[in-house]
N, C-alpha and C positions, 0 to 999 in steps of 0.2 A: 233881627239880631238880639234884643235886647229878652225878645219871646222864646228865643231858643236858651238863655242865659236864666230868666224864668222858671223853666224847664228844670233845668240841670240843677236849681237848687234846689227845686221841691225833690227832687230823686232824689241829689244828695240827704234832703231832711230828712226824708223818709226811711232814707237806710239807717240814718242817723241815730234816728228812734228807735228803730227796730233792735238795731244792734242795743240800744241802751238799754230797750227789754231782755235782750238775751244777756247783759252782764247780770241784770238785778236779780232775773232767773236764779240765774247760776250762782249768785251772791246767796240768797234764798236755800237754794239746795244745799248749799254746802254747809251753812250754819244747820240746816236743819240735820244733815249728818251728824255735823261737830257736838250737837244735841244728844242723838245718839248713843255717840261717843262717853 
């Protein structure tokens, strides 16, 4: 039980991060437009 609970947080971390990669991305791109601009 407790390994399966283990489990499902490192997933969740993981998305977790990911996704925070892809805002800072995207935060990133968009100044660099604004740049541009």
């Amino acid at each position: 039980m407790a390994l399966e609970v283990a489990q499902q947080n490192a997933f969740y971390g993981s998305r977790f991060r990911s996704s925070l990669k892809l805002n800072l991305k995207t935060i990133v791109v968009l100044r660099f437009f604004y740049a541009i601009y």
